[in-house]
C-alpha positions in Angstrom: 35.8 19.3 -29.2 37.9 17.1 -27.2 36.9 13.8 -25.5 37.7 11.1 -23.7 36.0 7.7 -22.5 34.4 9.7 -19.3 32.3 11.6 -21.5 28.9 12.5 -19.9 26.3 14.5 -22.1 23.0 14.9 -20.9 20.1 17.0 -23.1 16.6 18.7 -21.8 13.9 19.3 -23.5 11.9 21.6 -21.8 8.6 23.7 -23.0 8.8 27.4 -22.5 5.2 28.5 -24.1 2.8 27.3 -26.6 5.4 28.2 -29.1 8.7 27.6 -27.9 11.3 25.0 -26.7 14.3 25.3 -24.4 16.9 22.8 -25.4 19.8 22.5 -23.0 22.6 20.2 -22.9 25.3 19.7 -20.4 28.5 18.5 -21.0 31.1 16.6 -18.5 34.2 15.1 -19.1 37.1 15.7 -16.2 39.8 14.1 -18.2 39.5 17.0 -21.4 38.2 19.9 -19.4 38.6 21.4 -16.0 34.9 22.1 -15.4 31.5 20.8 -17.4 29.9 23.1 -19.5 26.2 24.0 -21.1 25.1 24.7 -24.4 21.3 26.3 -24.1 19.1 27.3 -27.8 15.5 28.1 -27.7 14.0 26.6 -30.6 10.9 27.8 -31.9 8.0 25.6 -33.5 7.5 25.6 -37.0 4.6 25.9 -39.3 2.2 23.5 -39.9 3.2 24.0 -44.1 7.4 24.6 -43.0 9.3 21.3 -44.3 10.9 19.1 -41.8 14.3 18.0 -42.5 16.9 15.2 -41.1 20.3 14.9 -41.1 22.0 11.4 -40.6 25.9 10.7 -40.1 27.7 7.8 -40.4 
């Protein structure tokens, strides 16, 4: 993905039901693309006994 220092990136986080998640993020940066973009997912909430993992980058 290419960036530049006018990167803008903003995220939602918006309930859909009782179950269900809508997370959105738009992306903005003139100087590496001609027009911003958006990246949607619906993610879905796990069970109570499913394990919850994290991921961490340096």
């Amino acid at each position: 993905m290419r960036i530049s220092e006018k990167l803008e990136v903003i995220e939602y986080l918006t309930p859909v039901s009782d179950n269900e998640i809508l997370y959105r993020v738009e992306v903005m940066d003139p100087l590496a693309y001609r027009e911003e973009f958006v990246i949607e997912r619906t993610i879905a909430r796990r069970s109570d006994n499913e394990p919850i993992y994290e991921v961490a980058y340096d």
